[in-house]
C-alpha positions in Angstrom: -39.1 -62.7 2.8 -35.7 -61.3 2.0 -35.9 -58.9 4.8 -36.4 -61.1 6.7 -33.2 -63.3 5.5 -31.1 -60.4 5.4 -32.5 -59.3 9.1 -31.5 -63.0 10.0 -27.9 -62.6 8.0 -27.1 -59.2 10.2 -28.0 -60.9 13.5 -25.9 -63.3 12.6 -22.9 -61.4 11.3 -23.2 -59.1 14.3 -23.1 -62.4 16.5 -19.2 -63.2 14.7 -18.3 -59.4 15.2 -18.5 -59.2 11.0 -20.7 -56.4 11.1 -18.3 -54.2 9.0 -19.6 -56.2 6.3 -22.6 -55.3 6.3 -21.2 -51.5 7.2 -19.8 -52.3 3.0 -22.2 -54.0 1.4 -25.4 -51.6 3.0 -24.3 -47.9 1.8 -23.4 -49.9 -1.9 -26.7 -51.4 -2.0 -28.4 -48.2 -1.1 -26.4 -45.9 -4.0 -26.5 -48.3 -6.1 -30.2 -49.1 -5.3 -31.0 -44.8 -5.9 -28.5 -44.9 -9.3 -30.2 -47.5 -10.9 -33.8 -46.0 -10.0 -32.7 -42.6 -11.2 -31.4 -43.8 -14.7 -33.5 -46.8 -15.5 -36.8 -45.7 -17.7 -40.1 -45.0 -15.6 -42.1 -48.2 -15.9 -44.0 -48.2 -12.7 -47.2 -47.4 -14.2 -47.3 -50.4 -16.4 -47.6 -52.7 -13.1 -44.9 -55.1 -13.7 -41.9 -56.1 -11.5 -39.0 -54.9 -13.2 -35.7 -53.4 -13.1 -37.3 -50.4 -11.9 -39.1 -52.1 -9.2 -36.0 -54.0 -8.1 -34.1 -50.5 -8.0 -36.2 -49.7 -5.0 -36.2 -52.8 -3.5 -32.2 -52.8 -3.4 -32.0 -48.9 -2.0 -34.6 -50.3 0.8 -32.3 -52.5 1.6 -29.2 -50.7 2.0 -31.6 -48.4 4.3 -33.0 -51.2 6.0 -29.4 -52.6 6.8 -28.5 -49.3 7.7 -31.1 -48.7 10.0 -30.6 -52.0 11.8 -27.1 -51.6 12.2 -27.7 -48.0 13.7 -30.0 -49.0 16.2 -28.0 -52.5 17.4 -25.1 -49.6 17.9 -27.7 -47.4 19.6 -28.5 -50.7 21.5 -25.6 -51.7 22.6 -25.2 -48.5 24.4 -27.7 -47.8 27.6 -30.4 -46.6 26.4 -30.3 -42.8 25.4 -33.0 -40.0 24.4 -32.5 -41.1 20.9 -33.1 -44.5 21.3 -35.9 -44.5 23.6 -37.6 -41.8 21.3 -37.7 -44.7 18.8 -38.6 -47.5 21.2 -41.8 -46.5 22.3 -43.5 -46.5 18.8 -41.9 -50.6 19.1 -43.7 -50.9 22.8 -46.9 -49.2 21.8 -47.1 -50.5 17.4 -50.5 -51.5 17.5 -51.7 -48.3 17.8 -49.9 -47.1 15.2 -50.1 -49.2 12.6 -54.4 -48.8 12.4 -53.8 -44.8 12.7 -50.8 -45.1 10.1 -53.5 -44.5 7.2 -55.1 -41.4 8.8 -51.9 -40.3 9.9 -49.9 -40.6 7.0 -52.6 -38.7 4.9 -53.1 -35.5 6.7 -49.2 -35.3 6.9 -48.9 -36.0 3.1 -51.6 -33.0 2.9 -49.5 -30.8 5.2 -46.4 -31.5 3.6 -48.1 -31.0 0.3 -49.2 -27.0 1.8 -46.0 -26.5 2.6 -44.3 -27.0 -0.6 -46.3 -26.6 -3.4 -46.1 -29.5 -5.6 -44.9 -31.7 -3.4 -44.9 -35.5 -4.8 -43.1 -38.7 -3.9 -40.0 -39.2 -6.0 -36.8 -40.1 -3.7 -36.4 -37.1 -1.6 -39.9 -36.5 -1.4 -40.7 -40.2 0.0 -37.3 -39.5 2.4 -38.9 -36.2 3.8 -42.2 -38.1 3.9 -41.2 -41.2 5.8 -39.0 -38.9 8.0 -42.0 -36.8 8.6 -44.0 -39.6 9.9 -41.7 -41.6 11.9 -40.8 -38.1 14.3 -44.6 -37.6 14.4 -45.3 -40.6 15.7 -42.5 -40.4 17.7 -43.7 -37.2 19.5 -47.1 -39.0 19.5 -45.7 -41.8 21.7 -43.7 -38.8 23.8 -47.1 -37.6 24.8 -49.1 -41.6 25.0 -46.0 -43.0 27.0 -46.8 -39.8 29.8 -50.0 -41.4 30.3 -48.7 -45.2 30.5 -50.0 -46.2 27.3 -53.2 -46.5 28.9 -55.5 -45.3 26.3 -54.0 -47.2 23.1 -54.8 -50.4 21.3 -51.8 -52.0 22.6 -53.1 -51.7 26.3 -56.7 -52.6 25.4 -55.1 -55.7 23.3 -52.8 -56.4 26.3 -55.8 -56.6 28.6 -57.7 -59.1 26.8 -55.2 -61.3 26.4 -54.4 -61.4 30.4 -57.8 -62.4 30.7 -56.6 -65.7 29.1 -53.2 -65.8 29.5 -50.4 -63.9 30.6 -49.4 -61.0 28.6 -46.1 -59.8 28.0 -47.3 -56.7 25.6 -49.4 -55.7 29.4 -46.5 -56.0 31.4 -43.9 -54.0 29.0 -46.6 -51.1 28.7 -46.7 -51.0 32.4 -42.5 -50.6 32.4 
């Protein structure tokens, strides 16, 4: 829920032209989010939501604030390689989100081959997340050269036409 608020708070700021607040506040949340995580005592295992648990939640968003203010700039100019490596996992999410498990397992056990001992403390969960989101990027590369034909999205998209019109259809077919 406060992602949501805070996605709501940006769209707004960025609709007054006060996004260089959020340009502040976003990298302090973020280092202050890892800082806090590094030198607070590991409590994670004992299940409880605590300052440790908050630690992450703050240096998510500072990244998620980031992120969003990257890709409005991205936006905001026409549409480029970069962004439009990172809108067709948006145009085609279906599919990826049921395949996320699968894929995010054989990439933890490649990345885990690769460098022995690999586990997911900050950078490791950086690389990891990285990792995934240009896989699936490349995935949606080689889906998006055959019209997205062959993905949940499309299948989705088609059964809902039958009832109604579908958006999700007509945006695959673009």
């Amino acid at each position: 829920f406060a992602f949501a608020l805070t996605g709501a708070l940006v769209v707004k700021l960025y609709a007054l032209k006060k996004q260089k607040i959020i340009l502040i506040v976003a990298p302090l949340l973020l280092v202050g989010g890892i800082i806090a995580y590094t030198q607070l005592p590991d409590t994670m295992l004992e299940r409880l939501i605590d300052m440790k648990w908050y630690s992450i939640m703050v240096a998510q968003l500072g990244i998620f604030l980031l992120m969003i203010m990257l890709f409005m700039k991205l936006n905001a100019i026409k549409t480029n390689p970069v962004t439009h490596f990172f809108e067709r996992i948006g145009v085609a999410s279906l599919t990826p989100f049921f395949f996320e498990s699968l894929l995010s397992a054989i990439v933890f056990r490649i990345l885990s081959a690769i460098f022995p001992g690999f586990y997911l403390d900050i950078a490791g969960a950086l690389i990891y997340g990285f990792s995934l989101a240009i896989l699936w990027g490349f995935i949606m590369m080689l889906v998006e050269k055959f019209h997205f034909r062959f993905t949940l999205d499309a299948l989705y998209g088609k059964l809902v036409s039958k009832i109604s019109p579908s958006h999700k259809l007509e945006r695959l077919k673009e």
